[in-house]
C-alpha positions in Angstrom: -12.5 -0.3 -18.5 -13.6 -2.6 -15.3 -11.9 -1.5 -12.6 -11.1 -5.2 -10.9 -9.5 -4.1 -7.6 -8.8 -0.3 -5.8 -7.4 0.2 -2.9 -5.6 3.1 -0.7 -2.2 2.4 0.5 -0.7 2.4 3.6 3.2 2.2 4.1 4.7 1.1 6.8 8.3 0.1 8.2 7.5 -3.8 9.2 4.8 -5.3 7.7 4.3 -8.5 10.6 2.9 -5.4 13.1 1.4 -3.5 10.6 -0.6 -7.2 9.5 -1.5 -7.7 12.8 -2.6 -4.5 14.1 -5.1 -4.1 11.0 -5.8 -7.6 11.8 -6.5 -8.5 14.9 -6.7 -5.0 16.7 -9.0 -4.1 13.9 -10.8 -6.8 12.6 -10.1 -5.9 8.7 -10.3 -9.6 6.3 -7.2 -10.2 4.3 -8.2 -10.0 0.8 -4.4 -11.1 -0.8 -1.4 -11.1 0.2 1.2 -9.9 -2.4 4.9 -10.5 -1.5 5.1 -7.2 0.9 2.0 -6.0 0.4 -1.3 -7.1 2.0 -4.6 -5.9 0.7 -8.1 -5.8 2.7 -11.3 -6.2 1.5 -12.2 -2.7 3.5 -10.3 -1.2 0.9 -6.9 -0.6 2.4 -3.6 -2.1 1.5 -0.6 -2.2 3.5 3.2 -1.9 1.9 6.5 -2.4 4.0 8.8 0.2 2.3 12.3 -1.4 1.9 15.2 0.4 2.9 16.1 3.1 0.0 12.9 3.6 -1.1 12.2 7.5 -1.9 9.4 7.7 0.7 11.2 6.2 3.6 13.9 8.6 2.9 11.3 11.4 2.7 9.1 10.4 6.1 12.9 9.5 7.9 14.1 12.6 7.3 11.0 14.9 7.3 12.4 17.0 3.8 9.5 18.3 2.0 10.9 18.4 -1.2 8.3 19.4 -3.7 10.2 18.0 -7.1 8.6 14.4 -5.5 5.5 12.6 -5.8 4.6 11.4 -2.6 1.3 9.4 -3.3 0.8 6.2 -5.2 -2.7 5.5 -7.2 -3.3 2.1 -7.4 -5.8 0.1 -9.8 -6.0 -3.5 -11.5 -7.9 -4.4 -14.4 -8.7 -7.7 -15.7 -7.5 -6.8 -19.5 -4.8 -4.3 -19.8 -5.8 -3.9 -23.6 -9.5 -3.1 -22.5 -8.2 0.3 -21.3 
Protein backbone atom coordinates (compact mmCIF):
# COMPACT_ATOMS: atom_id res chain seq x y z
CA UNK A 1 0.00 0.00 0.00
CA UNK A 2 1.22 3.67 -1.20
CA UNK A 3 0.34 5.95 1.16
CA UNK A 4 -0.77 8.92 -1.42
CA UNK A 5 -1.48 11.80 1.16
CA UNK A 6 -1.03 12.08 5.35
CA UNK A 7 -1.63 14.72 7.18
CA UNK A 8 -2.39 15.79 10.98
CA UNK A 9 -5.51 17.55 11.68
CA UNK A 10 -6.32 20.53 13.07
CA UNK A 11 -10.01 21.53 14.12
CA UNK A 12 -11.13 24.56 14.46
CA UNK A 13 -14.51 26.63 14.93
CA UNK A 14 -14.38 28.93 11.54
CA UNK A 15 -12.36 27.86 8.97
CA UNK A 16 -12.00 31.72 6.95
CA UNK A 17 -9.54 32.68 10.25
CA UNK A 18 -8.17 29.46 10.75
CA UNK A 19 -7.21 29.66 6.46
CA UNK A 20 -5.80 32.74 6.88
CA UNK A 21 -3.84 32.58 9.90
CA UNK A 22 -1.99 29.38 8.59
CA UNK A 23 -1.91 31.37 5.53
CA UNK A 24 -0.79 34.42 5.58
CA UNK A 25 0.48 34.71 9.29
CA UNK A 26 2.35 31.53 8.59
CA UNK A 27 3.21 31.16 5.27
CA UNK A 28 1.96 27.36 4.91
CA UNK A 29 0.92 26.52 0.71
CA UNK A 30 -2.55 25.29 0.30
CA UNK A 31 -2.23 21.84 -1.02
CA UNK A 32 -6.43 21.18 -1.52
CA UNK A 33 -9.15 22.50 -0.43
CA UNK A 34 -11.90 19.90 0.42
CA UNK A 35 -15.40 21.35 1.18
CA UNK A 36 -14.41 22.32 5.00
CA UNK A 37 -11.28 21.10 5.12
CA UNK A 38 -8.06 22.66 3.85
CA UNK A 39 -4.84 20.64 3.59
CA UNK A 40 -1.09 22.04 3.51
CA UNK A 41 1.68 20.73 1.84
CA UNK A 42 3.58 21.17 5.44
CA UNK A 43 1.62 18.41 6.42
CA UNK A 44 -1.27 19.92 8.42
CA UNK A 45 -4.89 20.00 7.58
CA UNK A 46 -7.37 22.28 8.91
CA UNK A 47 -11.30 21.05 9.70
CA UNK A 48 -14.14 23.50 10.78
CA UNK A 49 -16.24 21.22 13.12
CA UNK A 50 -19.94 21.85 12.54
CA UNK A 51 -22.19 22.45 15.21
CA UNK A 52 -23.04 18.84 16.88
CA UNK A 53 -20.12 17.26 16.15
CA UNK A 54 -18.80 15.00 19.24
CA UNK A 55 -15.59 16.99 19.55
CA UNK A 56 -17.03 20.42 19.64
CA UNK A 57 -19.28 19.12 22.30
CA UNK A 58 -16.20 17.67 24.05
CA UNK A 59 -13.64 20.86 23.79
CA UNK A 60 -17.10 23.31 24.58
CA UNK A 61 -17.76 21.68 27.47
CA UNK A 62 -14.32 20.48 28.70
CA UNK A 63 -15.89 16.61 29.79
CA UNK A 64 -13.26 14.20 29.58
CA UNK A 65 -15.21 11.36 28.98
CA UNK A 66 -12.99 8.35 28.34
CA UNK A 67 -15.72 6.01 26.40
CA UNK A 68 -14.66 8.67 23.28
CA UNK A 69 -12.08 8.70 20.75
CA UNK A 70 -10.85 11.98 20.51
CA UNK A 71 -8.22 11.74 17.57
CA UNK A 72 -8.81 11.21 13.88
CA UNK A 73 -5.94 9.26 11.74
CA UNK A 74 -6.14 10.24 8.37
CA UNK A 75 -4.63 8.60 5.11
CA UNK A 76 -5.48 8.34 1.23
CA UNK A 77 -4.44 5.76 -1.05
CA UNK A 78 -4.54 5.79 -4.71
CA UNK A 79 -6.32 2.06 -4.87
CA UNK A 80 -8.39 1.16 -2.02
CA UNK A 81 -8.16 -2.63 -3.23
CA UNK A 82 -4.25 -2.28 -3.11
CA UNK A 83 -4.51 -2.36 0.72
Amino acid sequence: MKIKRKATILYCENIEISRNFYSKVLGFSIEMVFGSVIFYKEGIAIWELKEGHILNNLINTGVKDTNVNAFELFYEVEDWEDT
